[in-house]
C-alpha positions as CSV (number, residue, x, y, z in Angstrom):
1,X,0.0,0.0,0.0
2,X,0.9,3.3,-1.3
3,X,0.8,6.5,1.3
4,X,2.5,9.5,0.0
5,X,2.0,12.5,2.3
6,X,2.9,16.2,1.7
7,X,2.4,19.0,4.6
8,X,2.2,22.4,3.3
9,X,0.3,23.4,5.9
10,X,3.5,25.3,8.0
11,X,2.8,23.2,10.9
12,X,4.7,20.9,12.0
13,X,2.7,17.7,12.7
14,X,4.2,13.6,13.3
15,X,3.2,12.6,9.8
16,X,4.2,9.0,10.7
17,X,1.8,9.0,12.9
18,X,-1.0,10.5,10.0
19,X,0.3,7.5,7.7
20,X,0.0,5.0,10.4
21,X,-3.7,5.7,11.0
22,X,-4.6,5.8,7.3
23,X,-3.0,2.7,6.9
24,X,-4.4,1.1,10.1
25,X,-7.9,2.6,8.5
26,X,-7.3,0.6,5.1
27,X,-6.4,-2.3,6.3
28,X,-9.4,-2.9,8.6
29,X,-11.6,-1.8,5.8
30,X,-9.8,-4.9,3.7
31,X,-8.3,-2.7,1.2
32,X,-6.3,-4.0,-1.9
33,X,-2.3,-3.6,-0.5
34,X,-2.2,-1.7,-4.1
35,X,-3.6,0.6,-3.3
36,X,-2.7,4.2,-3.2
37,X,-3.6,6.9,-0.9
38,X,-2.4,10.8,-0.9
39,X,-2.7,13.1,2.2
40,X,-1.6,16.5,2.1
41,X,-1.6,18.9,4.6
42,X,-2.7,22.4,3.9
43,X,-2.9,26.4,5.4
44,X,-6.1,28.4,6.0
45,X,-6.3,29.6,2.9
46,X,-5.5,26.8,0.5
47,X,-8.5,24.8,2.5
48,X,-11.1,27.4,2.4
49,X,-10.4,27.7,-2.0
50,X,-10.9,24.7,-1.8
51,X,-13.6,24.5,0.3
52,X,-15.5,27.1,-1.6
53,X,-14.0,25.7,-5.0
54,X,-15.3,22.1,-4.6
55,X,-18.5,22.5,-1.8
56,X,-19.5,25.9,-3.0
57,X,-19.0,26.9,0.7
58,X,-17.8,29.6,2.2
59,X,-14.0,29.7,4.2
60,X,-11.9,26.8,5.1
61,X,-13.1,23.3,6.6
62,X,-10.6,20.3,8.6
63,X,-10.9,17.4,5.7
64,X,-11.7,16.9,2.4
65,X,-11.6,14.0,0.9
66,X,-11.2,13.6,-3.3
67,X,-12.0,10.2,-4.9
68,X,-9.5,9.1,-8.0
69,X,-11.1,5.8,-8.7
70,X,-14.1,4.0,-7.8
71,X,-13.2,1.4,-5.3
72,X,-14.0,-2.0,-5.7
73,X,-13.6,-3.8,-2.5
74,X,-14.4,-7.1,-4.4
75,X,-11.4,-6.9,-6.8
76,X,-8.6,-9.3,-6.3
77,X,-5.8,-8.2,-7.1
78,X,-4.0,-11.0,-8.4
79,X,-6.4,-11.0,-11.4
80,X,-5.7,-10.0,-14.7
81,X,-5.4,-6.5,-15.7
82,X,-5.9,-4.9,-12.1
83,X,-3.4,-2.5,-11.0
84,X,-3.0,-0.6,-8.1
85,X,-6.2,1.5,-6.7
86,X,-5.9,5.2,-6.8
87,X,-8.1,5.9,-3.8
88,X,-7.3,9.2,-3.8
89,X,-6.5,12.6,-2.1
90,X,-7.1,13.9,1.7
91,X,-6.4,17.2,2.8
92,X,-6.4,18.1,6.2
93,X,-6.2,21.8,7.8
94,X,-3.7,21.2,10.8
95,X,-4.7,24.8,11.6
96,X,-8.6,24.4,11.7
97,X,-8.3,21.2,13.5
98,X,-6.8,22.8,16.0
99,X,-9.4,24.9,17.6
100,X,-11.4,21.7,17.2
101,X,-9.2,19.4,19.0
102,X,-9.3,22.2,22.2
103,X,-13.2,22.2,22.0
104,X,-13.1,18.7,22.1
105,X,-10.7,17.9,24.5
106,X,-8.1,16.3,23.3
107,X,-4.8,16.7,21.0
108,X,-4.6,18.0,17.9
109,X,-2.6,14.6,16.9
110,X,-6.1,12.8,18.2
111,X,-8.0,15.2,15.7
112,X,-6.0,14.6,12.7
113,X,-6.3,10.5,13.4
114,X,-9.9,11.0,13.4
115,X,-10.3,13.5,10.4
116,X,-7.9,11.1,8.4
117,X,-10.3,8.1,9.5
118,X,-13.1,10.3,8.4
119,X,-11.5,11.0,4.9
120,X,-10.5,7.3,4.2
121,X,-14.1,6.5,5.1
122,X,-14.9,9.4,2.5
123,X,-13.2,8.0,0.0
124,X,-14.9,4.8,0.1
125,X,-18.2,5.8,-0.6
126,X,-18.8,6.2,3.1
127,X,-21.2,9.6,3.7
128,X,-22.7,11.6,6.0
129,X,-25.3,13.4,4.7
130,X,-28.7,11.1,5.6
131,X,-29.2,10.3,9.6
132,X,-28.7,6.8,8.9
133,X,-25.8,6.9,6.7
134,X,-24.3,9.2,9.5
135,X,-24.9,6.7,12.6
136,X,-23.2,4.1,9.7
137,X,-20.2,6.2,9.3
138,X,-19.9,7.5,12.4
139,X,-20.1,4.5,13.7
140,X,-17.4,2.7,11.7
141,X,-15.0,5.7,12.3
142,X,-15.2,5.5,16.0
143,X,-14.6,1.7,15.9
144,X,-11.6,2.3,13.6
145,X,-9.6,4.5,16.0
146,X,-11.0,2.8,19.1
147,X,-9.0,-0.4,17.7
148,X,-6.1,1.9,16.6
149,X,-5.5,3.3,20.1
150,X,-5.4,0.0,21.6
151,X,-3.6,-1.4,18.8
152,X,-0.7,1.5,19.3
153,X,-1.7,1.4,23.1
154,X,-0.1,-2.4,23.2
155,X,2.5,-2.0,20.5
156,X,4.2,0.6,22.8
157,X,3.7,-1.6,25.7
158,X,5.6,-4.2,24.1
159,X,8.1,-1.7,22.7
160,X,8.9,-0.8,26.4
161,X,9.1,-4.3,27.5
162,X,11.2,-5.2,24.9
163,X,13.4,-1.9,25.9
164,X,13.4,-2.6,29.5
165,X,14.2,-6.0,28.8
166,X,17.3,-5.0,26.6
167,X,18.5,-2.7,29.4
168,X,18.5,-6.0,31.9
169,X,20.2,-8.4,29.6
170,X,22.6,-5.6,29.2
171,X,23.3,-5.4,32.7
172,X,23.7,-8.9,33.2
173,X,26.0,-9.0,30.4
174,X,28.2,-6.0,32.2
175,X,28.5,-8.2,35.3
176,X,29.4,-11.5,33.5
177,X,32.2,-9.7,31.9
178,X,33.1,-8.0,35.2
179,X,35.2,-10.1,36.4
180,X,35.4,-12.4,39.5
181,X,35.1,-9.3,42.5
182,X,31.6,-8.8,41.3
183,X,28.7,-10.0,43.4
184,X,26.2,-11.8,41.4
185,X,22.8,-12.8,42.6
């Protein structure tokens, strides 16, 4: 799976982190590994062109999300003549999501996982715009970073037990190599 991401926004963000989520989001929604996904990261000004450009509404938004292909879930891609899946284009506003994130209590990293979850979603036909397609979408997107948090939640518990185990076997390994005036237990 291809994830390029570009931030032009003039705020620095962990775009790792911005990738990780997307991809997380793909591969829970059992998208093709060929496919390819571009986030960019954008100022004020660029978002509310766009906003007004491709919404025909006024000043800037936090996501927008612009389909390449129609995605079909059911293609394999092993079979003939499929190629990779241009899903297609998120752009976040780092600087809009910001005043979000503080109205909502939490991080501005938090808010950019969920507006990328939100734009995948976009993407792939998911939609807000009926009550029922909203609970469906809404739905889906809180489930999605619910299962990233505790998927990244247990990865860095591991990471530090791996660390802290490193930093034991290292000690031991000092005390072997000692010599024979140091106690050992």
């Amino acid at each position: 799976m291809s994830i390029e991401i570009a931030n032009e926004s003039g705020i620095e963000v962990p775009e790792a982190s911005i990738v990780s989520v997307a991809r997380f989001a793909l591969d829970k929604m059992s998208v093709s590994q060929l496919a390819e996904l571009s986030i960019v990261l954008v100022e004020l000004d660029v978002m509310a062109d766009l906003h007004e450009r491709w919404m025909d509404l006024p000043g800037p938004t936090d996501v927008m999300a612009f389909p390449m292909d129609e995605y079909d879930s059911a293609r394999r891609p092993d079979s003939a003549g499929s190629g990779p899946a241009l899903l297609g284009d998120i752009v976040l506003c780092p600087a809009f999501a910001k005043d979000q994130a503080r109205k909502a209590g939490h991080s501005l990293l938090d808010e950019l996982h969920l507006l990328t979850v939100h734009g995948v979603l976009h993407l792939l036909g998911y939609d807000h715009a009926e009550p029922e397609e909203e609970r469906e979408m809404f739905g889906l997107q809180n489930r999605i970073l619910a299962d990233f948090r505790a998927a990244k939640a247990e990865a860095d518990r591991v990471a530090a037990q791996r660390s802290a185990d490193s930093r034991v076997l290292g000690a031991v390994g000092l005390d072997q190599n000692a010599g024979p005036d140091v106690p050992r237990d």
